[in-house]
N, C-alpha and C positions, 0 to 999 in steps of 0.2 A: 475315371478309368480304374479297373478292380486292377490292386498289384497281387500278387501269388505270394500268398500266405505259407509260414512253414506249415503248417497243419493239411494245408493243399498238397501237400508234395506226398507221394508216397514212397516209402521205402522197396527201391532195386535190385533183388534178388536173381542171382544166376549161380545156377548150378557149377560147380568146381571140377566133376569127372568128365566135361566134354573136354575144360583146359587141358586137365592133367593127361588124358589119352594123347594128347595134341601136341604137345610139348615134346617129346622126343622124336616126333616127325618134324616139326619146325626148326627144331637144331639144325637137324641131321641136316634138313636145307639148306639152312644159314652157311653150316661150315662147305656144303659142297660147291654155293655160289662163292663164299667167299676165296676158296682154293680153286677156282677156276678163274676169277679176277685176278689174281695173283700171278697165277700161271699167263697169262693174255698182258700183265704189266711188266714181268720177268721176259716175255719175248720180244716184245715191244724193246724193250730196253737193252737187250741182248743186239737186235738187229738197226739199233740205232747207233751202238757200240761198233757196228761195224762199218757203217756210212760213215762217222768219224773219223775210222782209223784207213778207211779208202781215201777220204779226204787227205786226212795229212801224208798219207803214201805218195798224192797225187802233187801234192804240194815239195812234199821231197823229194821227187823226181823230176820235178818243175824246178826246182833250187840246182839240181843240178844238171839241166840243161842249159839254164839260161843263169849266169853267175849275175848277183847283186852287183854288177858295176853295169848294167845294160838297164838298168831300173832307175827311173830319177824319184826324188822325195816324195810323188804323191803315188807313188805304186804302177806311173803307168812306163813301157818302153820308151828308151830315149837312145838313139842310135847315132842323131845327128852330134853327139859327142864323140862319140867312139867310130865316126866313118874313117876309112883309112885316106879321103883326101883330104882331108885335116893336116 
């Protein structure tokens, strides 16, 4: 089996002015995908900020409907303590 001799190989040559034209359009790309990922992770995160804090509103209004003596240890209603024919 012939293996590929360095002699075999030729040297690769490309021209440099196709890059350099190219280069300040390829930025210009990079930064504008990049500042629109940003902006789409910034909203994202904004509107999950707000699930959160509806949660814990919901949760604070839940606390004060129903007082922590109506809850037994594993989180669920327990009434049959606090019935009034006790």
């Amino acid at each position: 089996m012939p293996y590929l001799q360095a002699r075999d190989v030729h040297q690769l040559a490309l021209p440099a002015l196709p890059f350099s034209i190219m280069m300040p359009a390829l930025s210009l790309l990079l930064v504008f995908r990049t500042n629109t990922a940003y902006s789409r992770w910034n909203e994202a995160r904004t509107l999950w900020g707000g699930v959160v804090n509806s949660c814990r509103n919901v949760v604070r209004q839940s606390n004060t409907f129903f007082p922590v003596r109506f809850f037994c240890f594993f989180g669920t209603l327990s009434f049959s303590e606090h019935s009034p024919t006790h």
